[in-house]
C-alpha positions, 0 to 999 in steps of 0.5 A, a space after each residue: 779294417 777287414 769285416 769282423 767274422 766270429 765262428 764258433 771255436 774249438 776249445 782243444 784246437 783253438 786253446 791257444 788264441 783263446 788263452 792268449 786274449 783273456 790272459 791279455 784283457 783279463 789277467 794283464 790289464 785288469 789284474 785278474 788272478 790267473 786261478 779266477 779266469 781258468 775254471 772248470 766250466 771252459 771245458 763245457 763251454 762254446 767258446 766263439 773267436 772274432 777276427 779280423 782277417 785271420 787274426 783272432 781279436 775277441 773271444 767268448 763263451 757260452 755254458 750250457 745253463 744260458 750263462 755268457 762270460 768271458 766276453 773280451 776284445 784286444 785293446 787295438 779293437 774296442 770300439 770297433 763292433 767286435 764286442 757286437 759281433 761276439 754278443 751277436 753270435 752267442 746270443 744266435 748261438 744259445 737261441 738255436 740251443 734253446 736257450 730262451 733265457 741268457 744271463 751274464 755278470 756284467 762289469 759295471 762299466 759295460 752295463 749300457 753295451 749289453 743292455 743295447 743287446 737287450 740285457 736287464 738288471 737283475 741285481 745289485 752291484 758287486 765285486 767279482 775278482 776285485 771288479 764291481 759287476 752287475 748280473 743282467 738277463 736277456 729272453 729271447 721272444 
């Protein structure tokens, strides 16, 4: 396997291959509706893209609240670091915006891959498009 490199993408250039992997992570296999995973926020978002080689393989977004979301990795990668990779660079990326605090909505199933990136619990469990989630908190020192 390549290394994984994750650059900061360009949401009208690389609309694309952002699409093509939520649609398949999201939308296909965990039966999110379409009008859920598109919203308004992907405008004014920083969006990230890992790859493999030249392959684009994850993607992630960051709003300019602090809020991380849409992180996601094709199947053939999970396991692989990629989902570090990504986190890695937002978190870097809202650091160097300043942003101190950065909060997601966690699928429960990933709670211990972001509390490894130094995540906490704020909430209860809930369902978020028909999947329990979590909202977690991470500061920056």
């Amino acid at each position: 396997m390549n290394k994984i490199r994750v650059h900061v993408a360009d949401w009208q250039k690389d609309n694309a291959e952002i699409r093509r992997i939520r649609e398949t992570v999201f939308i296909a296999e965990q039966s999110v509706p379409p009008e859920l995973e598109w919203d308004a926020d992907d405008a004014t978002a920083v969006h990230f893209l890992a790859f493999e080689g030249d392959f684009p393989i994850g993607t992630a977004r960051l709003l300019p609240d602090g809020h991380i979301g849409r992180v996601s990795v094709l199947k053939d990668w999970r396991g692989l670091k990629v989902g570090d990779a990504l986190m890695q660079a937002v978190i870097a990326e809202a650091e160097a915006r300043g942003l101190k605090q950065q909060m997601l909505s966690a699928q429960v199933q990933a709670t211990p891959f972001y509390e490894r990136l130094g995540f906490h619990l704020v909430s209860e469990e809930f369902l978020e498009a028909g999947i329990p989630h979590v909202d977690m908190v991470r500061h920056s020192a």
